[in-house]
N, CA, C and O atoms as a GROMACS GRO file, in nm:
protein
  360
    1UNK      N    1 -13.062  16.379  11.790
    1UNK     CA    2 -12.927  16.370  11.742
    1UNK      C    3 -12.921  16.306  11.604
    1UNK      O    4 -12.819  16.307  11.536
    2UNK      N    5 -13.028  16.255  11.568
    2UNK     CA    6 -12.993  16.105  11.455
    2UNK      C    7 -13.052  16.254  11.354
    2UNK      O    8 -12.967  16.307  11.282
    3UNK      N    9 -13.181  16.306  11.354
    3UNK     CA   10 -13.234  16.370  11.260
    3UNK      C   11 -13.099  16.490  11.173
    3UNK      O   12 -13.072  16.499  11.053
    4UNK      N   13 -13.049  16.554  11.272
    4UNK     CA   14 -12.973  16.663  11.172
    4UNK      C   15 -12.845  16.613  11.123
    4UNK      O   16 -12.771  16.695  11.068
    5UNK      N   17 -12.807  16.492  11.133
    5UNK     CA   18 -12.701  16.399  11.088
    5UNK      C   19 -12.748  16.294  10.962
    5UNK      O   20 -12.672  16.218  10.902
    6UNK      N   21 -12.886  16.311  10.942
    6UNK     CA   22 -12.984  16.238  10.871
    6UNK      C   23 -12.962  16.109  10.843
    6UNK      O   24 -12.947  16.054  10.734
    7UNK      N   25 -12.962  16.050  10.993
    7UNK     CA   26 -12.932  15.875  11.035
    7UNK      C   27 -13.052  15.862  11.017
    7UNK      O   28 -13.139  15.950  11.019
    8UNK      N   29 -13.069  15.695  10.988
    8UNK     CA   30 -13.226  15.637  11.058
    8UNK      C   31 -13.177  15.569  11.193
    8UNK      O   32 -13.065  15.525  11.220
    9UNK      N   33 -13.303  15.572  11.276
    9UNK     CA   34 -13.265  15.562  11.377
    9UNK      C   35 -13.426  15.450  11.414
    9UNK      O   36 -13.536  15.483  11.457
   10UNK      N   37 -13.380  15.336  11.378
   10UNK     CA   38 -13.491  15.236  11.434
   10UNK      C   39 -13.487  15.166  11.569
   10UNK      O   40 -13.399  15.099  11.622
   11UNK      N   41 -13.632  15.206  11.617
   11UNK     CA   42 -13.602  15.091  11.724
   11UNK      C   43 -13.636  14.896  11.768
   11UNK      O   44 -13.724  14.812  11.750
   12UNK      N   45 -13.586  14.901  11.792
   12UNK     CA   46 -13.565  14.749  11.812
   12UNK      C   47 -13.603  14.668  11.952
   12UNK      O   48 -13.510  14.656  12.031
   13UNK      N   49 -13.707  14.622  11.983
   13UNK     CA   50 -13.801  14.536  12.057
   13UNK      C   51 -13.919  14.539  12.114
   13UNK      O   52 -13.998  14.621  12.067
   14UNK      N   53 -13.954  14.477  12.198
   14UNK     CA   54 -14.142  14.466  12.222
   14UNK      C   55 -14.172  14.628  12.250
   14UNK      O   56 -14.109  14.716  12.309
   15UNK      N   57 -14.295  14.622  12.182
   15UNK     CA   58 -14.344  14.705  12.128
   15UNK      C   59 -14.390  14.803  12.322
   15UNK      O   60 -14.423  14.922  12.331
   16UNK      N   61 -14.378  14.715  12.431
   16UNK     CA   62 -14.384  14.811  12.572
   16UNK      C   63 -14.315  14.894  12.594
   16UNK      O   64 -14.334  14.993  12.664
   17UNK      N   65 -14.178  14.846  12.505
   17UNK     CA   66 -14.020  14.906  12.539
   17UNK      C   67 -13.990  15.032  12.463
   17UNK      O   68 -13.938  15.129  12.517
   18UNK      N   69 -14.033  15.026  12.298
   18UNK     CA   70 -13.994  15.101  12.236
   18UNK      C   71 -14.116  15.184  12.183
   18UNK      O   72 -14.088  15.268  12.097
   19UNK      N   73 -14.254  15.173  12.223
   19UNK     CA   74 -14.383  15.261  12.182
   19UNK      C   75 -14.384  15.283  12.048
   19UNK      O   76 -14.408  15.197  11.963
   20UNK      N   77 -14.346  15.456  12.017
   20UNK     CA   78 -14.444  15.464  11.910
   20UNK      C   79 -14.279  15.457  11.828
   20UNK      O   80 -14.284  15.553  11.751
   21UNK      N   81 -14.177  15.408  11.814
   21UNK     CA   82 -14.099  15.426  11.759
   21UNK      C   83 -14.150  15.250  11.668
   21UNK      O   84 -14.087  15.236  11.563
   22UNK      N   85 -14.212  15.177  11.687
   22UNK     CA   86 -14.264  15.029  11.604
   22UNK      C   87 -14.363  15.077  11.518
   22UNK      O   88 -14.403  14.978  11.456
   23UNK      N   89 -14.439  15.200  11.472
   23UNK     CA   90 -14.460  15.240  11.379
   23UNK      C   91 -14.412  15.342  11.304
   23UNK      O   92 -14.450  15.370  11.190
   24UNK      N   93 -14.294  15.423  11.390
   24UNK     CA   94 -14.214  15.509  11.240
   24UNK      C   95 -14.135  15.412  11.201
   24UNK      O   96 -14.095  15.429  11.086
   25UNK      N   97 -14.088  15.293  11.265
   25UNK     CA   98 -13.983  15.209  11.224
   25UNK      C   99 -14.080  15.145  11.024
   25UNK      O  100 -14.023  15.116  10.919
   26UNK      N  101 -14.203  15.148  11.050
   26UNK     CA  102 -14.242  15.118  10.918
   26UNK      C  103 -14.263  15.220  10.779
   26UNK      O  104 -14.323  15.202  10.673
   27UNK      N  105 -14.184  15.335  10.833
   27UNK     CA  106 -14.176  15.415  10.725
   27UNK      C  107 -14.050  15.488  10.750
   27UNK      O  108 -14.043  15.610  10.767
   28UNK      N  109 -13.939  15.395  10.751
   28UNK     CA  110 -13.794  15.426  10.784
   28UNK      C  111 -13.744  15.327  10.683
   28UNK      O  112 -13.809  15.226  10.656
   29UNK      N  113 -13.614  15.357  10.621
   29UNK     CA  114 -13.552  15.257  10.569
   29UNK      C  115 -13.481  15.157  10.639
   29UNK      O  116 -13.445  15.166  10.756
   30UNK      N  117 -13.469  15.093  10.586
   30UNK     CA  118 -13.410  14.908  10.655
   30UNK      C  119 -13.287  14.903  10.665
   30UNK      O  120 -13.233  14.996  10.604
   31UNK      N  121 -13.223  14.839  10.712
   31UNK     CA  122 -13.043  14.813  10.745
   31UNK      C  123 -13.034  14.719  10.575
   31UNK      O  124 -13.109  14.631  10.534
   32UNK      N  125 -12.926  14.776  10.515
   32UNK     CA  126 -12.880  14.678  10.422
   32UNK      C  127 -12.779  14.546  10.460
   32UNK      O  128 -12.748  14.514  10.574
   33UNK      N  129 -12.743  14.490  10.359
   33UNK     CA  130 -12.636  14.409  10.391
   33UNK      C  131 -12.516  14.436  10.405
   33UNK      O  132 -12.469  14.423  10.292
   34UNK      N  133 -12.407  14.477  10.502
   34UNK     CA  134 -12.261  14.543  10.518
   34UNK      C  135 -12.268  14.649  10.568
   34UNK      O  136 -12.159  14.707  10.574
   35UNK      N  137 -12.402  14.734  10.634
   35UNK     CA  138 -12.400  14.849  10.697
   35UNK      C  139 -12.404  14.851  10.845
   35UNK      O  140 -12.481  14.791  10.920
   36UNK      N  141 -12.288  14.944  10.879
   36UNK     CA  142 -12.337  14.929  11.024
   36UNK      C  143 -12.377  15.024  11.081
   36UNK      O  144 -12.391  15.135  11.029
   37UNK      N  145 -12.409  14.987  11.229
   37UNK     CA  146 -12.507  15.067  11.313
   37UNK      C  147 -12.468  15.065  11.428
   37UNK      O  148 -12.371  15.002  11.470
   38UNK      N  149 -12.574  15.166  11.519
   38UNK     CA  150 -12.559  15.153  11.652
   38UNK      C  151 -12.652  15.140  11.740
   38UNK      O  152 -12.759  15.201  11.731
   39UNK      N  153 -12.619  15.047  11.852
   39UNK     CA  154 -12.757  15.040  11.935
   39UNK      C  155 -12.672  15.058  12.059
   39UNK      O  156 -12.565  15.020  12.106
   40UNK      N  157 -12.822  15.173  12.102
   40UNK     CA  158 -12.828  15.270  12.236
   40UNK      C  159 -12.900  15.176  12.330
   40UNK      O  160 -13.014  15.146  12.294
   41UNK      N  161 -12.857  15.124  12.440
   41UNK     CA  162 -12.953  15.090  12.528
   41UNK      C  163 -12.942  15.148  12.693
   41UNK      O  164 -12.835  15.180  12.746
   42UNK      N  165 -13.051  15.152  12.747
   42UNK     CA  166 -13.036  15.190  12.902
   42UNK      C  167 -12.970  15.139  12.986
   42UNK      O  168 -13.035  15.038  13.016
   43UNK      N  169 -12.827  15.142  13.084
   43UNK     CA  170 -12.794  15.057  13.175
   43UNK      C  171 -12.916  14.976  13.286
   43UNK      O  172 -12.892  14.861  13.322
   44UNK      N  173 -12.968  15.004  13.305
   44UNK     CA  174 -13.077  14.945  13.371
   44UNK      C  175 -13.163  14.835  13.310
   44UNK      O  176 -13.204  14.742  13.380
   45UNK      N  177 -13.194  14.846  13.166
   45UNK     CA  178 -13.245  14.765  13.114
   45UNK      C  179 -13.193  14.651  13.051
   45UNK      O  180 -13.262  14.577  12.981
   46UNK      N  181 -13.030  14.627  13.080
   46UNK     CA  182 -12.934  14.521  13.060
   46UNK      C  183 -12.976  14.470  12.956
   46UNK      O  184 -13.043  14.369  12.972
   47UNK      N  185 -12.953  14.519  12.808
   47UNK     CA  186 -12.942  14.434  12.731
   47UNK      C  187 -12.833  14.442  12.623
   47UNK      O  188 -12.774  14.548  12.599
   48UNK      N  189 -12.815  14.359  12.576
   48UNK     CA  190 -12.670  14.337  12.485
   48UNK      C  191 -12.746  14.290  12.348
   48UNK      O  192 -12.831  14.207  12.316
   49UNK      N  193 -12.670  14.391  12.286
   49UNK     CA  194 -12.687  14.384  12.153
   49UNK      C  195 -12.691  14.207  12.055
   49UNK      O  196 -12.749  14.185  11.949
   50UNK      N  197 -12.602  14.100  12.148
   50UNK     CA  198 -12.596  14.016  12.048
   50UNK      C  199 -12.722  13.927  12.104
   50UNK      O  200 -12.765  13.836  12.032
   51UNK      N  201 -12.778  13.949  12.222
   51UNK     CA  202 -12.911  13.860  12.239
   51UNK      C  203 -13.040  13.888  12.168
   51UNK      O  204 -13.143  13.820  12.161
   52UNK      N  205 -12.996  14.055  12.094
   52UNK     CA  206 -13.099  14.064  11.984
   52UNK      C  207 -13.043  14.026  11.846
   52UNK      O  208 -13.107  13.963  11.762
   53UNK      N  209 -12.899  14.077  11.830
   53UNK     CA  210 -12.935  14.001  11.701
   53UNK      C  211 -12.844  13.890  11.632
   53UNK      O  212 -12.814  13.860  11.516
   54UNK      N  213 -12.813  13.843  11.767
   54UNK     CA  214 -12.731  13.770  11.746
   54UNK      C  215 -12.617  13.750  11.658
   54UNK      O  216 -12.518  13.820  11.678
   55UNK      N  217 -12.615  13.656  11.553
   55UNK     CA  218 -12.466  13.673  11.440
   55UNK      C  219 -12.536  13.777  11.330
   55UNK      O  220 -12.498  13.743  11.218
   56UNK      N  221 -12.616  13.878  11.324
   56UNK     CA  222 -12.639  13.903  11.225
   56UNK      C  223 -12.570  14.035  11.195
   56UNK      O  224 -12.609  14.104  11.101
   57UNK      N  225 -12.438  14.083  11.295
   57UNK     CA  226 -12.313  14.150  11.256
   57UNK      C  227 -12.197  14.078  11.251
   57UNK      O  228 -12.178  13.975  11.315
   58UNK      N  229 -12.119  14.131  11.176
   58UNK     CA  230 -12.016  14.033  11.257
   58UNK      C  231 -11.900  14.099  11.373
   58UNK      O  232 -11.808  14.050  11.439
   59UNK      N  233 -11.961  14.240  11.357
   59UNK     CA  234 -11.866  14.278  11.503
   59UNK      C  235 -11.944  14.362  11.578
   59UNK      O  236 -12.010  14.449  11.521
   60UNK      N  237 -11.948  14.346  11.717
   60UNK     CA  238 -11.967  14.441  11.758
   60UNK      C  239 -11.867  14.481  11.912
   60UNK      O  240 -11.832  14.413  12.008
   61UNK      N  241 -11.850  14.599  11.880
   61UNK     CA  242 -11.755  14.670  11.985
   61UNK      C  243 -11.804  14.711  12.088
   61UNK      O  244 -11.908  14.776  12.088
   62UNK      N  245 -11.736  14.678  12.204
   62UNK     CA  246 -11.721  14.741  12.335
   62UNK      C  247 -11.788  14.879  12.366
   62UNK      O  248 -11.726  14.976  12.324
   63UNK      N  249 -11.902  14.903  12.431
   63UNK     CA  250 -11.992  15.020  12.421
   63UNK      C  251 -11.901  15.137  12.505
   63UNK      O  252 -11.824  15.128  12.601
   64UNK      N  253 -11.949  15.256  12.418
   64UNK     CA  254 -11.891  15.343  12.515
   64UNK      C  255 -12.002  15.404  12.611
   64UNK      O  256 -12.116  15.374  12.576
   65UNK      N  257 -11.993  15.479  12.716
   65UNK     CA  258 -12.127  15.500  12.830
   65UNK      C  259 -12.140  15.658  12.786
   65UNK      O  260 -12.048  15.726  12.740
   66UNK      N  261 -12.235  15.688  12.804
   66UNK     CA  262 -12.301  15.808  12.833
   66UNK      C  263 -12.401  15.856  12.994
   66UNK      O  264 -12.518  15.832  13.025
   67UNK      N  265 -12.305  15.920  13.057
   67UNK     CA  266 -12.404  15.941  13.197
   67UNK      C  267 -12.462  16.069  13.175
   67UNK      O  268 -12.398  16.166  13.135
   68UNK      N  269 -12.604  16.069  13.205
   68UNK     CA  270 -12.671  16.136  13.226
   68UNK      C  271 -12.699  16.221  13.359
   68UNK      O  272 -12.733  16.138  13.444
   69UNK      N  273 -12.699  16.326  13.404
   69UNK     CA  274 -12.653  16.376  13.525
   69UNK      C  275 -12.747  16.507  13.554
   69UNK      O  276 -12.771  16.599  13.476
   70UNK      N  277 -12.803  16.486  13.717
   70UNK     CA  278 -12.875  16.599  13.737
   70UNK      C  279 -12.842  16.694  13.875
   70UNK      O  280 -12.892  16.682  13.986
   71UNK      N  281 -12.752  16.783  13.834
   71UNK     CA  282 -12.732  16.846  13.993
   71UNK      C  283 -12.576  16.827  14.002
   71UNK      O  284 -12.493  16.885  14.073
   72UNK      N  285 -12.564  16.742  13.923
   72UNK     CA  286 -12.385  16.705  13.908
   72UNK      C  287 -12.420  16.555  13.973
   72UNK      O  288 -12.327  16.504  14.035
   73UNK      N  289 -12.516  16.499  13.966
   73UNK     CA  290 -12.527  16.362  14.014
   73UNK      C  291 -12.604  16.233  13.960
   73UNK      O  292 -12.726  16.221  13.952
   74UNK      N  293 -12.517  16.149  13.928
   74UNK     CA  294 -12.541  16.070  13.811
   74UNK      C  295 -12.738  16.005  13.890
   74UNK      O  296 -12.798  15.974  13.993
   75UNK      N  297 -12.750  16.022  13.734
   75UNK     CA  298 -12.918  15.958  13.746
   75UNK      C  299 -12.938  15.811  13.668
   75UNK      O  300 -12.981  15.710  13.724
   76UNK      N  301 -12.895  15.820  13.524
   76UNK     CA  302 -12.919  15.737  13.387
   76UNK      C  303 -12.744  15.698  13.327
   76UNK      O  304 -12.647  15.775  13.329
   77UNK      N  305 -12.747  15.594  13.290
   77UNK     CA  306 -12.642  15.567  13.237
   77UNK      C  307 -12.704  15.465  13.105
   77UNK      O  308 -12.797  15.385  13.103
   78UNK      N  309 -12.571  15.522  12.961
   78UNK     CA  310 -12.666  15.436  12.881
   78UNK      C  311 -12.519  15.446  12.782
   78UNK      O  312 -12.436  15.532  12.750
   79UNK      N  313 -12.550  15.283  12.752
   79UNK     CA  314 -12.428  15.197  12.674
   79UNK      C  315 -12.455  15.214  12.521
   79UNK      O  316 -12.563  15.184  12.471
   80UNK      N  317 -12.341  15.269  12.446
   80UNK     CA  318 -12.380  15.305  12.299
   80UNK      C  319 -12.324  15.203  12.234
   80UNK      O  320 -12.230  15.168  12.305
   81UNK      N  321 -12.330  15.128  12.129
   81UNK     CA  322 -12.260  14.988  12.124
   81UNK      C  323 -12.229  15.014  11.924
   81UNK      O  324 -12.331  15.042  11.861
   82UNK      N  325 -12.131  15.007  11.862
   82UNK     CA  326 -12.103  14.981  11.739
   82UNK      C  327 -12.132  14.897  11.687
   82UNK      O  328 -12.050  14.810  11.716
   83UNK      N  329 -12.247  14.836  11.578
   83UNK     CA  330 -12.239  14.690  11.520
   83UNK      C  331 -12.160  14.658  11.369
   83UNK      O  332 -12.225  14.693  11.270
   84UNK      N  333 -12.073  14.618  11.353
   84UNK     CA  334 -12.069  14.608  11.238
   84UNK      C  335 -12.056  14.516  11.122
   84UNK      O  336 -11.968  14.436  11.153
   85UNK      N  337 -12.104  14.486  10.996
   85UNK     CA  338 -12.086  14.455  10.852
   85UNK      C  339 -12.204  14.363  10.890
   85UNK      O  340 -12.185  14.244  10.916
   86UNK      N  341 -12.383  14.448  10.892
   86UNK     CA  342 -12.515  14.385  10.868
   86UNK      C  343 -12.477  14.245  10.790
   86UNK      O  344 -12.388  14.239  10.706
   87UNK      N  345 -12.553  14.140  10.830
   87UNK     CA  346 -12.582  14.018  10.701
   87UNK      C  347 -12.731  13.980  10.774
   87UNK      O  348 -12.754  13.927  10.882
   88UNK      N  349 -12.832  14.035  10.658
   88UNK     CA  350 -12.944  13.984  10.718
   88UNK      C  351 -13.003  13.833  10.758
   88UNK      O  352 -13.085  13.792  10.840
   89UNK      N  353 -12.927  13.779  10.666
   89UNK     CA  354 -12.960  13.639  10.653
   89UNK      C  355 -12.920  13.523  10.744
   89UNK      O  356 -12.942  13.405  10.716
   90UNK      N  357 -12.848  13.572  10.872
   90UNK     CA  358 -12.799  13.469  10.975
   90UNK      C  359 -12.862  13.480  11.040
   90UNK      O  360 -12.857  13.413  11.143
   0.00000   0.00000   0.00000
């Protein structure tokens, strides 16, 4: 989805979680200062955007869900979350 919209699309934590996406992340461009983004995470893997990055947006919005469904019967559910106005420096 990110490629024909020509987002970068980095991923973000231990390197078990996110594989080989911790080395395209080093030939991707970087979040500036005032840009925002979005982080996708798995309902299952409960995590919230501000325990990664803590104040270093200053907003982030209420995720919207995406269910994933096989047969007409939910399998995956996954929280899309808005961050916004980057400040790298907090």
């Amino acid at each position: 989805m990110a490629q024909p919209l020509h987002l970068t699309l980095p991923g973000v934590g231990p390197v078990e979680e996110i594989h080989r996406y911790q080395w395209l992340n080093l030939q991707r461009k970087q979040l500036y200062k005032g840009a925002d983004a979005y982080f996708i995470t798995a309902a299952d893997l409960d995590h919230h955007p501000s325990e990664i990055f803590g104040k270093q947006f200053e907003q982030i919005n209420a995720p919207d869900t995406i269910l994933i469904e096989r047969n007409q019967i939910p399998v995956r559910r996954f929280y899309v979350y808005r961050l916004k106005n980057y400040n790298p420096h907090f």
